[in-house]
VOPABA-725578 format. One record per residue (C-alpha): residue in three letters; chain; x, y, z. Coordinates in steps of 0.02 Angstrom, whole numbers. Each point is the difference from the previous one (the first is absolute). Layout:
SITE|ALA|A|X|Y|Z;
...
// end
This chain:
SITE|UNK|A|-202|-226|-583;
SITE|UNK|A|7|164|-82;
SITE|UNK|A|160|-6|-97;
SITE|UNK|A|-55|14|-168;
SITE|UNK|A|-130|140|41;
SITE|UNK|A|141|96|121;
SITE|UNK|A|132|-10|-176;
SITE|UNK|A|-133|66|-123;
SITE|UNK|A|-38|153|118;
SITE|UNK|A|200|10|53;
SITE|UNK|A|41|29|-214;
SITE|UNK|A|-145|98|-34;
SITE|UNK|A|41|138|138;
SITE|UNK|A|181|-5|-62;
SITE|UNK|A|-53|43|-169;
SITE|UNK|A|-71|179|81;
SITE|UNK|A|144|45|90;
SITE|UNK|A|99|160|-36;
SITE|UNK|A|-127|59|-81;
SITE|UNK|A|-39|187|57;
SITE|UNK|A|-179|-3|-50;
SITE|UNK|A|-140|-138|-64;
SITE|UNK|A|-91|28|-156;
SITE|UNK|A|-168|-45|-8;
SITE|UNK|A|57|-149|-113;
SITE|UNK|A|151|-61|138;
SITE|UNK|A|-156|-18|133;
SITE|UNK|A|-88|-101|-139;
SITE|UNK|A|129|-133|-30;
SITE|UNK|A|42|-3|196;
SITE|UNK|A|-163|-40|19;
SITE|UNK|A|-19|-127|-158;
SITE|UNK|A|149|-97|65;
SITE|UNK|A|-67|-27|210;
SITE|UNK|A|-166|-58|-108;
SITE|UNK|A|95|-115|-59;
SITE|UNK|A|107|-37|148;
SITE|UNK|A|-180|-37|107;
SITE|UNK|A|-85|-88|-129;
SITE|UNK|A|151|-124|-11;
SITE|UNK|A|-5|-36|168;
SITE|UNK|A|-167|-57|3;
SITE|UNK|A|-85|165|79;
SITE|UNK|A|-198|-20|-40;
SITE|UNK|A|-32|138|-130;
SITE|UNK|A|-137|96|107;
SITE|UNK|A|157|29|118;
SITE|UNK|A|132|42|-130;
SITE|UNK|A|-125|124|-102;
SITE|UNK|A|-34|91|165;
SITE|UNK|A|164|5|54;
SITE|UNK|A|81|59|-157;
SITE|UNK|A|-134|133|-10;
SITE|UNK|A|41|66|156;
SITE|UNK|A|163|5|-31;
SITE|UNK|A|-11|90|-189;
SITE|UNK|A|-112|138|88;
SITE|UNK|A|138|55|142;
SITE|UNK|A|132|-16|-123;
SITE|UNK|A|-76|111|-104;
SITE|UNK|A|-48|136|130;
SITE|UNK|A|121|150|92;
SITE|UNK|A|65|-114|116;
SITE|UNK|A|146|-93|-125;
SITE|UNK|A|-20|167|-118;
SITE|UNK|A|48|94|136;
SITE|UNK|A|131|-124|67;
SITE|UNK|A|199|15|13;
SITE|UNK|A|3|-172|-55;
SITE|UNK|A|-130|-52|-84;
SITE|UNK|A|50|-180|-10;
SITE|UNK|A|23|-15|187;
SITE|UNK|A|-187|91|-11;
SITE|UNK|A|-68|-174|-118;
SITE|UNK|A|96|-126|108;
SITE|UNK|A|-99|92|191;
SITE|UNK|A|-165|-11|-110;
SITE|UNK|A|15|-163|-46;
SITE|UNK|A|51|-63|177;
SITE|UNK|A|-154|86|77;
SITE|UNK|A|-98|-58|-119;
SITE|UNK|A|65|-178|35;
SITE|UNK|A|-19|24|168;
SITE|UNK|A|-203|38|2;
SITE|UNK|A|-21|-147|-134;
SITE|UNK|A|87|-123|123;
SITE|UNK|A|-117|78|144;
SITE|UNK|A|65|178|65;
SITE|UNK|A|27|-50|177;
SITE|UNK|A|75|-129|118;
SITE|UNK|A|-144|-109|64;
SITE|UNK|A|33|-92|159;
SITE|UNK|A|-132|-130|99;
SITE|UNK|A|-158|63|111;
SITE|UNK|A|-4|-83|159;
SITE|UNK|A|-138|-31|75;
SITE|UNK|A|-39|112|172;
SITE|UNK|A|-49|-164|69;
SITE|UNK|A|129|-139|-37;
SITE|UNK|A|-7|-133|-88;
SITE|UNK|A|44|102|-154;
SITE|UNK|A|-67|-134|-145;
SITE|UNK|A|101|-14|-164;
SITE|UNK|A|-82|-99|-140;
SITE|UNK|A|104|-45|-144;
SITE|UNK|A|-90|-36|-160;
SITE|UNK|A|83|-26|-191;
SITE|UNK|A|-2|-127|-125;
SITE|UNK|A|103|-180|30;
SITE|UNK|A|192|44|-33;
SITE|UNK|A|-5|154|67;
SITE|UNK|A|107|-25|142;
SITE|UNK|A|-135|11|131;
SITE|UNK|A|57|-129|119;
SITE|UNK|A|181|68|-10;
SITE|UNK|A|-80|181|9;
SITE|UNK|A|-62|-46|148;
SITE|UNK|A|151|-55|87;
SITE|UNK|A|99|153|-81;
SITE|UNK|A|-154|101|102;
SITE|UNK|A|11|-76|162;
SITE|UNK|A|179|11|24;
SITE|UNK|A|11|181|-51;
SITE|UNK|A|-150|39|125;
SITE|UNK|A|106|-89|141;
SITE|UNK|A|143|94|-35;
SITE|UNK|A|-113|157|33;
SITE|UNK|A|-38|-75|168;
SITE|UNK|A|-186|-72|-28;
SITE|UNK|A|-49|-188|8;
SITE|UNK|A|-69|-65|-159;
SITE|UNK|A|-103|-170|1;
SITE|UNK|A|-15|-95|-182;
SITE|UNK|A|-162|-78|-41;
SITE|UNK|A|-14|-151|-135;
SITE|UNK|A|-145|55|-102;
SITE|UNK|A|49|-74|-150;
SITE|UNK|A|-75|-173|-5;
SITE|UNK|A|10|-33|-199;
SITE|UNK|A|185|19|-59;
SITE|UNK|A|91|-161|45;
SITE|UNK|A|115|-5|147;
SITE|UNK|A|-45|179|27;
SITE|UNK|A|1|1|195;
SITE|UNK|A|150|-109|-3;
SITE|UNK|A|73|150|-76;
SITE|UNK|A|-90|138|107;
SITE|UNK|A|81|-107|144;
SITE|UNK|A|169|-16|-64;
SITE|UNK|A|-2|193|-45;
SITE|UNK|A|-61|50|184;
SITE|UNK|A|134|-104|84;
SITE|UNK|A|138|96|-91;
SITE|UNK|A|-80|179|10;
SITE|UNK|A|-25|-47|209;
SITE|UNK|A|-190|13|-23;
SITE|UNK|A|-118|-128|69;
SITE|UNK|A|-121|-44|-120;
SITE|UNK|A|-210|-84|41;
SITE|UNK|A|-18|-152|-137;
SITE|UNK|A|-150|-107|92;
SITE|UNK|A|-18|-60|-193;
SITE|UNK|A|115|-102|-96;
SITE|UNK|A|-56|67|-155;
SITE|UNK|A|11|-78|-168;
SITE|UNK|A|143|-141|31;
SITE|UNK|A|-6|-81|-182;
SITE|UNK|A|62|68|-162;
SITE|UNK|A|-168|30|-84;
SITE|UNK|A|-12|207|30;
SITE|UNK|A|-199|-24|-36;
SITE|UNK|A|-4|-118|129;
SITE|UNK|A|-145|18|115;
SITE|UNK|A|51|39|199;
SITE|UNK|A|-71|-58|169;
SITE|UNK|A|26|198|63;
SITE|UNK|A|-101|162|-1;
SITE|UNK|A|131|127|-32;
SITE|UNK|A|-137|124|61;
SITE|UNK|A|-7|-92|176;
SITE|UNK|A|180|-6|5;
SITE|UNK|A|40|175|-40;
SITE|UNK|A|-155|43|118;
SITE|UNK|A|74|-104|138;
SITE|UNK|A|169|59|-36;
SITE|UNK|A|-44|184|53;
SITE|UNK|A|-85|-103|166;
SITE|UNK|A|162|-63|31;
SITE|UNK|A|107|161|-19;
SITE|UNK|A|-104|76|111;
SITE|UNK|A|15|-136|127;
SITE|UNK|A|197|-17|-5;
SITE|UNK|A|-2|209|-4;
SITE|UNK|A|91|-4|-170;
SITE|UNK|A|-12|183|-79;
SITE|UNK|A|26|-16|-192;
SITE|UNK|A|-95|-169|-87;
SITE|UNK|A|43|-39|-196;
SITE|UNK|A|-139|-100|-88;
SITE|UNK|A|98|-120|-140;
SITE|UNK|A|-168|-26|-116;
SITE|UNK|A|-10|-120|-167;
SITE|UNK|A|46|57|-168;
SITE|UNK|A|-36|-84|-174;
SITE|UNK|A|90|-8|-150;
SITE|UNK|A|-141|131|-79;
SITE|UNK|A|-132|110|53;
SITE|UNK|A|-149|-81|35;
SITE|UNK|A|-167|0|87;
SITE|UNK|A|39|-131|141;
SITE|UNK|A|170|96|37;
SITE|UNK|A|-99|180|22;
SITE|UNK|A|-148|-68|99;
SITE|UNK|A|137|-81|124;
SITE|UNK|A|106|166|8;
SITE|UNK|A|-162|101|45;
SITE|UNK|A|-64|-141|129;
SITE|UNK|A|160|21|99;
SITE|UNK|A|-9|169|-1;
SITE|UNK|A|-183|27|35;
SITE|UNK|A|43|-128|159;
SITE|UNK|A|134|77|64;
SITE|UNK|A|3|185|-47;
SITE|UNK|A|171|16|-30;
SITE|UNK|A|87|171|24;
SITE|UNK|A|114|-11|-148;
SITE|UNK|A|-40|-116|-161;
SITE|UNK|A|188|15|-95;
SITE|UNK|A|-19|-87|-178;
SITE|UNK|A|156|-77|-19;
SITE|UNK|A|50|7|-186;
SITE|UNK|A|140|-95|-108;
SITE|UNK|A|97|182|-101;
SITE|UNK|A|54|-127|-132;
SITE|UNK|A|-161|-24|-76;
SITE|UNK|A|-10|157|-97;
SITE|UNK|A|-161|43|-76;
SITE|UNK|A|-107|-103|68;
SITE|UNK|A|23|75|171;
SITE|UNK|A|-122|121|-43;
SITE|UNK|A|-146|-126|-39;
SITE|UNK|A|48|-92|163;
SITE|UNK|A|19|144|120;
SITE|UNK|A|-179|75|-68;
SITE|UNK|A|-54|-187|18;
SITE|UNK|A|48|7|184;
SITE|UNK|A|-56|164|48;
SITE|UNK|A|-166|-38|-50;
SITE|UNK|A|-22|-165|100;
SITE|UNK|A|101|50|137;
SITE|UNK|A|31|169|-2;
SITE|UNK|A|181|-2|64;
SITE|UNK|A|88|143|99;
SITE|UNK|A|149|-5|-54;
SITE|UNK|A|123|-85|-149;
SITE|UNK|A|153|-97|54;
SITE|UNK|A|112|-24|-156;
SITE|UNK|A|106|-183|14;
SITE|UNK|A|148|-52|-98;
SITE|UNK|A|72|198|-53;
SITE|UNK|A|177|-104|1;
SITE|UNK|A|-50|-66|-158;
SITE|UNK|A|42|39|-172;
SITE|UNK|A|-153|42|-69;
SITE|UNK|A|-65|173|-58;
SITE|UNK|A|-89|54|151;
SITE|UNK|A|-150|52|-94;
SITE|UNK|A|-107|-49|153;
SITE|UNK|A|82|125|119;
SITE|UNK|A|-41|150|-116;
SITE|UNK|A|-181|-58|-32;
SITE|UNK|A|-91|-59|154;
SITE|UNK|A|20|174|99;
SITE|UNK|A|-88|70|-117;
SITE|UNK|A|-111|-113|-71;
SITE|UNK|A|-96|-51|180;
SITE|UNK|A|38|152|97;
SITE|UNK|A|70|-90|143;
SITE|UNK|A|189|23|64;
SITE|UNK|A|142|-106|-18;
SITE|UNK|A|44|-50|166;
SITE|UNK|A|144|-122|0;
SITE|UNK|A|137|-55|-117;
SITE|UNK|A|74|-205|-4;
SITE|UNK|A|164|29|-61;
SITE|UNK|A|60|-184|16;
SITE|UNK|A|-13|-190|59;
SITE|UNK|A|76|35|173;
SITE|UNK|A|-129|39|143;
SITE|UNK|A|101|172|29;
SITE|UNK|A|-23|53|-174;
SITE|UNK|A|-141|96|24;
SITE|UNK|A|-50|194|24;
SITE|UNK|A|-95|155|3;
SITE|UNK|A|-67|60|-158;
SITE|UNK|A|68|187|-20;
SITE|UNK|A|-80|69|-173;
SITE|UNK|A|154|139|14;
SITE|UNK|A|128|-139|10;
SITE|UNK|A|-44|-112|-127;
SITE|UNK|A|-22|138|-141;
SITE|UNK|A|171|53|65;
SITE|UNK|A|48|-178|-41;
SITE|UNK|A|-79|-9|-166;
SITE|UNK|A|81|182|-67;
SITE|UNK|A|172|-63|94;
SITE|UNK|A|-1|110|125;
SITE|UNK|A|44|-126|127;
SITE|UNK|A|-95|-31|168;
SITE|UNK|A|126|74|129;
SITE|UNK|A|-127|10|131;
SITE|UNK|A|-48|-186|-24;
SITE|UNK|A|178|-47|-2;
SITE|UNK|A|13|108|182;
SITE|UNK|A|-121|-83|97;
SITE|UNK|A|30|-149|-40;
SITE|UNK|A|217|37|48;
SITE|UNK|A|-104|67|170;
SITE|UNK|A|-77|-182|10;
SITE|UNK|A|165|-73|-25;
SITE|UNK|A|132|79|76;
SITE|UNK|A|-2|-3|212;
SITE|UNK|A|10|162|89;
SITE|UNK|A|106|-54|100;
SITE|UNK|A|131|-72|-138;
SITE|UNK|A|-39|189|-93;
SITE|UNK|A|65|93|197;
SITE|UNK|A|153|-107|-3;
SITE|UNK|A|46|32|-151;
SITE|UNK|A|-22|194|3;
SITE|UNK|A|97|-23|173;
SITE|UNK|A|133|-66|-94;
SITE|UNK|A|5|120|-134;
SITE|UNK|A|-4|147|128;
SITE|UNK|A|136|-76|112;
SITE|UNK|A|91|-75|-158;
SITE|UNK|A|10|-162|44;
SITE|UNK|A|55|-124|-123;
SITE|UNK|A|-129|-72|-123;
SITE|UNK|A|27|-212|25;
SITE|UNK|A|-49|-162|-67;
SITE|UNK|A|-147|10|138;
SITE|UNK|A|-54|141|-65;
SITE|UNK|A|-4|-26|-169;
SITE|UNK|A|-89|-161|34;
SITE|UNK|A|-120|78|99;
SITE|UNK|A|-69|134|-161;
SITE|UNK|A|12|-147|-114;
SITE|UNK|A|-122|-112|103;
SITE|UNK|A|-111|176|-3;
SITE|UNK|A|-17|34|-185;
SITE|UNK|A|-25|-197|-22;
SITE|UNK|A|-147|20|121;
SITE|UNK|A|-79|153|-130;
SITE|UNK|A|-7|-141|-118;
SITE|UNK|A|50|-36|-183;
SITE|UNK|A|151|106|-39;
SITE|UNK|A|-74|12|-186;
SITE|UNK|A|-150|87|85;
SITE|UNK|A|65|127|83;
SITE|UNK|A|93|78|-130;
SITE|UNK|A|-137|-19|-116;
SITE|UNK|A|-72|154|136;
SITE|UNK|A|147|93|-50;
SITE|UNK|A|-57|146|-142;
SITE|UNK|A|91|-40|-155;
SITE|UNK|A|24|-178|17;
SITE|UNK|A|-115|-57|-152;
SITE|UNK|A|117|39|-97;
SITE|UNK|A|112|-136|74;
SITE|UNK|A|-110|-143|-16;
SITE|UNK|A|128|-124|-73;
SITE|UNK|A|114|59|162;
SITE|UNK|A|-119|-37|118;
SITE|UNK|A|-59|-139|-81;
SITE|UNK|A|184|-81|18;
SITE|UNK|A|7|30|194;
SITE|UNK|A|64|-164|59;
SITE|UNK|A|-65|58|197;
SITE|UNK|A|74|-170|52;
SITE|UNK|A|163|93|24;
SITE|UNK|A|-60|51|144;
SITE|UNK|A|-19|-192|91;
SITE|UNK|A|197|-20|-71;
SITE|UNK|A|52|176|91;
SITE|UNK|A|-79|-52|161;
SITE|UNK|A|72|-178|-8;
SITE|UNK|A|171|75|-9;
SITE|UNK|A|-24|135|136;
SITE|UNK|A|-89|-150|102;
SITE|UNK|A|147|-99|5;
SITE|UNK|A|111|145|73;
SITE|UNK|A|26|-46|177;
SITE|UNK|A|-63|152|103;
SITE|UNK|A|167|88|27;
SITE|UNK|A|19|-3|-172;
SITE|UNK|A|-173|93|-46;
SITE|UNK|A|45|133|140;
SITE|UNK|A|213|6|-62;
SITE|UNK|A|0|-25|-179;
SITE|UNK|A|181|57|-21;
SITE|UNK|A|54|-169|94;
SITE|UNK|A|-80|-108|-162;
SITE|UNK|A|191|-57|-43;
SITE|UNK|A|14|-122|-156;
SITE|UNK|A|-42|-156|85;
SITE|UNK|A|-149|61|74;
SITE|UNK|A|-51|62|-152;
SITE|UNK|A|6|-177|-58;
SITE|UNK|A|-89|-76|143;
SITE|UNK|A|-150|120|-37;
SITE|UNK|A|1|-34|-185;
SITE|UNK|A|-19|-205|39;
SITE|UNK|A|-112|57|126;
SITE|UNK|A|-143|86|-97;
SITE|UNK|A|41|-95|-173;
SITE|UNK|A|73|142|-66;
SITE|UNK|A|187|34|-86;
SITE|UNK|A|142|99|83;
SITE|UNK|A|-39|142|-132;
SITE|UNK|A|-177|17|33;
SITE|UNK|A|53|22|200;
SITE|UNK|A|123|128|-58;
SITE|UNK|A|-114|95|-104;
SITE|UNK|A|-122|2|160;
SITE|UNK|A|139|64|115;
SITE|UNK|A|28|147|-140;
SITE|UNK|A|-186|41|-31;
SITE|UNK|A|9|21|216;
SITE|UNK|A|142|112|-13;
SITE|UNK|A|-82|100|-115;
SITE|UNK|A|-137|20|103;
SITE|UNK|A|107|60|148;
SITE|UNK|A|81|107|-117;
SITE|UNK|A|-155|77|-59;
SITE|UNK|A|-91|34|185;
SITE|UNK|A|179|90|46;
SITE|UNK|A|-14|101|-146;
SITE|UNK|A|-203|43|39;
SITE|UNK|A|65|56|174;
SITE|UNK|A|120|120|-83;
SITE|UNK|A|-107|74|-109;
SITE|UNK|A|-154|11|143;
SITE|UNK|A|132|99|96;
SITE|UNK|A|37|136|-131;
SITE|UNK|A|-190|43|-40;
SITE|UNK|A|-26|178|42;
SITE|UNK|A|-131|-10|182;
SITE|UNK|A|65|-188|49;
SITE|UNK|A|173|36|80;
SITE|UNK|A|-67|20|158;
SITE|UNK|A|-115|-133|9;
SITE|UNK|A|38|-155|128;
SITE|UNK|A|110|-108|-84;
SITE|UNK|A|19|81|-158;
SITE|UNK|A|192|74|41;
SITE|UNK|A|-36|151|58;
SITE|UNK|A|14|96|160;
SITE|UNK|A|-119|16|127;
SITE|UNK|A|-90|151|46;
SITE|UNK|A|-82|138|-109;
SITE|UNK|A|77|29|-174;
SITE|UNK|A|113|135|-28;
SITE|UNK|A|-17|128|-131;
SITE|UNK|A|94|-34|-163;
SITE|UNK|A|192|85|-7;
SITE|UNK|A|28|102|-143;
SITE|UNK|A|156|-73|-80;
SITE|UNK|A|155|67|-89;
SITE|UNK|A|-19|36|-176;
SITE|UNK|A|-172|38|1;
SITE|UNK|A|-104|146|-67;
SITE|UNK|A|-51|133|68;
SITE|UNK|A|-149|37|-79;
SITE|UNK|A|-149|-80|56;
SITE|UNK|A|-61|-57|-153;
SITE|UNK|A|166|-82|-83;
SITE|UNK|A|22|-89|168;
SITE|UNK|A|-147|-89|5;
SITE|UNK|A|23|-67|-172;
SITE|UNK|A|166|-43|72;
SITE|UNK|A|-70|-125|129;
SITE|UNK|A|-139|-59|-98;
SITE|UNK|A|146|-69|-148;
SITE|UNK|A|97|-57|174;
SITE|UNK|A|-137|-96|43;
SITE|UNK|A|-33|-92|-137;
SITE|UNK|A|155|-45|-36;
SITE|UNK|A|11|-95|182;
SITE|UNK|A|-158|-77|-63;
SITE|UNK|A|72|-73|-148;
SITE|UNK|A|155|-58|76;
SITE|UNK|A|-136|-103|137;
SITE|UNK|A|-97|-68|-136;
SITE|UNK|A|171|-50|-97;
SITE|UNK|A|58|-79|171;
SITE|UNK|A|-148|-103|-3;
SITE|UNK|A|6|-44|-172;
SITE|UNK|A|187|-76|27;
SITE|UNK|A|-58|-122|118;
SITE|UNK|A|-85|-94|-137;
SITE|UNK|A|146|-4|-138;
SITE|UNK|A|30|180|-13;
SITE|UNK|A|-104|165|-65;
SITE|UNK|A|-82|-41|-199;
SITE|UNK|A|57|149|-106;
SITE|UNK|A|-125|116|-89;
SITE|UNK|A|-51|-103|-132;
SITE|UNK|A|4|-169|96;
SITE|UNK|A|-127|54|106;
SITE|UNK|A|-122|-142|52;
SITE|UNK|A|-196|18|-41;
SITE|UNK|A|-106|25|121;
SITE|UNK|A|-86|-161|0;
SITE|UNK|A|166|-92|18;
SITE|UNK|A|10|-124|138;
SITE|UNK|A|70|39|153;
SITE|UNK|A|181|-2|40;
SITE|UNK|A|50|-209|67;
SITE|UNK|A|-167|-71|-89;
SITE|UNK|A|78|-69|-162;
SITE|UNK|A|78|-152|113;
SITE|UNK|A|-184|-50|-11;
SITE|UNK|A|-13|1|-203;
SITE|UNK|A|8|-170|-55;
SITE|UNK|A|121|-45|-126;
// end
């Protein structure tokens, strides 16, 4: 969504760095060129001409002046700045002290309200409450169909006493109140003690008078305790008009921004903060039902300067990965146990449960800058891995070393694969053996972890250091002694390490740091 925006911002702070100290003219054209960058990706003007103003004032003042790095200084600014236009801080849902908390969705048709609303309910049951869906929407065709379909996948039951609008004609006129239904729909979640209710309400292809005077009858009826306006991020400008449009009639709570996986500008995102005054709540970040999360203003401007989103990309490894898979593993890494098949199939099934492989390392900082990379991910390497470890017999997965040539064969007509591809997967899992061995070594010789369970030391309380033959006597020398000695064990660990995927890069072969990780290129598509 915000590729083009996240480049322009990327090359303009390149263009200040090394430079020891901005001239009033260097802040200018910094300045000229995120202008630009904004206005391109269809920020509304009110919104860039505050923003930019902001930012030309600190840049200006004692606190990038005054700066070591003065170009680090610009790149903070702007990302503060970015995060108070996309809404400071992390706004999460008000439930009510006396359940049923009620959830009305409101936006214009193509939003993504019905989906939105499934996306909502299953993220509220994973949080442990028990969401109802109520069929409000009466005019779009097939529209409760939909609600239905979209409940029974997200596990959410979901009151339709209304067939709604059946035909093909969106104008249509319908048997149902969608005031008495969302009315009645509350009744019911009260009734069946559900604690969270999500009002699906009509749309239109345009603002218009009929639309708003629907919007505010549901909500005068049912007093809802959040009103999230639900808006498409790939319509650019006129998200402004709309969202003003909306918060008039309805006077929504909150903004939930659909469809960010697209390749539009994201113009939307930066405008409707601060246009209505109301928070960004939640993000829809794809088709799937799981594709869904927590707006964090911090994260996405992170995102947007290519910062990554670590802390995104950590709770949702927390979702993934079982705790007791994670104790068995650092069981085996203490005792050193040998990594198998089982294991290795085990992580895989984990980071295919975080979702789209592409996605995840867009989180990682730097990885803009790899777009055509990414972009050439082919993450069905993963189904082709598993099919090959899935037709190991189970001795096999747990003794590896047994996987003989005509095994190897069997396995290969197996999963569909060739004998090669089974041979690189048996030398990608001895390099991962390889590699934990090494980590166990080099946990060992850090100064304080000796002595810790499992790490190869003794037990007991640590003895003072010897002083060793050859050594200085003066205090002074000796320490400078031990501090070379030390990190020369360091890099002889980190040149260990760096063997066990193809041996140490000299000097000047050093990888960037956005490269991708060691092992992903098998997922680059020819």
């Amino acid at each position: 969504m915000f590729a083009t925006l996240s480049d322009r911002l990327t090359a303009t702070f390149k263009n200040l760095r090394g430079k020891g100290r901005l001239s009033e003219s260097d802040v200018a054209a910094t300045v000229r060129e995120i202008r630009t960058a904004l206005l391109e990706a269809d920020v509304a003007l009110p919104v860039v001409k505050e923003f930019t103003a902001a930012v030309r004032e600190r840049a200006l003042g004692a606190e990038v002046s005054g700066a070591l790095n003065p170009a680090q200084q610009i790149v903070k600014i702007v990302n503060e700045e970015l995060v108070s236009v996309l809404g400071g801080q992390t706004r999460r849902i008000r439930f009510a002290k006396n359940p049923p908390t009620v959830i009305m969705l409101a936006g214009l048709q193509g939003a993504g309200k019905t989906t939105l609303a499934g996306k909502l309910a299953l993220s509220l049951r994973g949080d442990g409450h028990t969401p109802l869906l109520v069929a409000a929407d009466l005019q779009r065709p097939n529209a409760v169909t939909q609600l239905q379909v979209v409940g029974e996948r997200a596990g959410a039951p979901v009151f339709a006493p209304e067939k709604g609008n059946q035909g093909s004609d969106p104008d249509a006129s319908t048997s149902g109140d969608p005031v008495r239904v969302a009315r009645d729909g509350v009744a019911e979640a009260t009734a069946r003690q559900h604690d969270v209710v999500i009002i699906d309400t009509a749309g239109r292809l345009g603002i218009d008078e009929v639309l708003m005077r629907q919007a505010g009858d549901i909500r005068e009826a049912v007093q809802p305790d959040e009103v999230l306006f639900v808006i498409d991020a790939m319509i650019g400008q006129d998200a402004v008009n709309t969202a003003h449009a909306f918060l008039e009639g309805v006077d929504f709570t909150g903004v939930v921004l659909t469809k960010l996986d697209g390749d539009a500008r994201g113009g939307a995102a930066l405008s409707v903060a601060t246009v209505t005054g109301r928070p960004i709540m939640f993000a829809s970040t794809g088709e799937k039902l799981e594709d869904f999360e927590v707006f964090h203003p911090d994260r996405m401007a992170s995102r947007i300067l290519d910062m990554g989103d670590v802390m995104t990309l950590i709770e949702q490894a927390e979702k993934a990965f079982d705790a007791d898979q994670a104790q068995k593993m650092a069981r085996k890494f203490v005792e050193e146990e040998e990594f198998t098949f089982d294991d290795f199939l085990a992580q895989m099934q984990a980071v295919k449960q975080m979702g789209s492989l592409k996605k995840m390392l867009g989180m990682m900082p730097g990885m803009a800058q790899m777009k055509e990379q990414l972009d050439n991910i082919d993450e069905r390497e993963f189904d082709r891995v598993e099919a090959m470890v899935q037709s190991m017999t189970p001795y096999e997965r747990q003794h590896p070393k047994v996987i003989n040539g005509s095994r190897r064969a069997r396995i290969a007509r197996g999963s569909g694969r060739s004998v090669s591809d089974v041979n690189e997967l048996l030398t990608r899992l001895t390099e991962a053996q390889k590699m934990m061995k090494q980590m166990r070594r080099g946990m060992g010789g850090i100064p304080g972890m000796g002595n810790m369970p499992g790490m190869g030391g003794g037990k007991g309380r640590s003895k003072p250091p010897q002083r060793k033959k050859g050594k200085s006597g003066n205090p002074a020398k000796r320490a400078e002694q031990e501090r070379a000695a030390t990190q020369k064990a360091v890099e002889a660990r980190e040149s260990a390490i760096g063997s066990s995927f193809g041996g140490p890069p000299a000097e000047a072969e050093q990888p960037a740091l956005n490269q991708l990780p060691a092992g992903f290129e098998k997922f680059l598509g020819n």
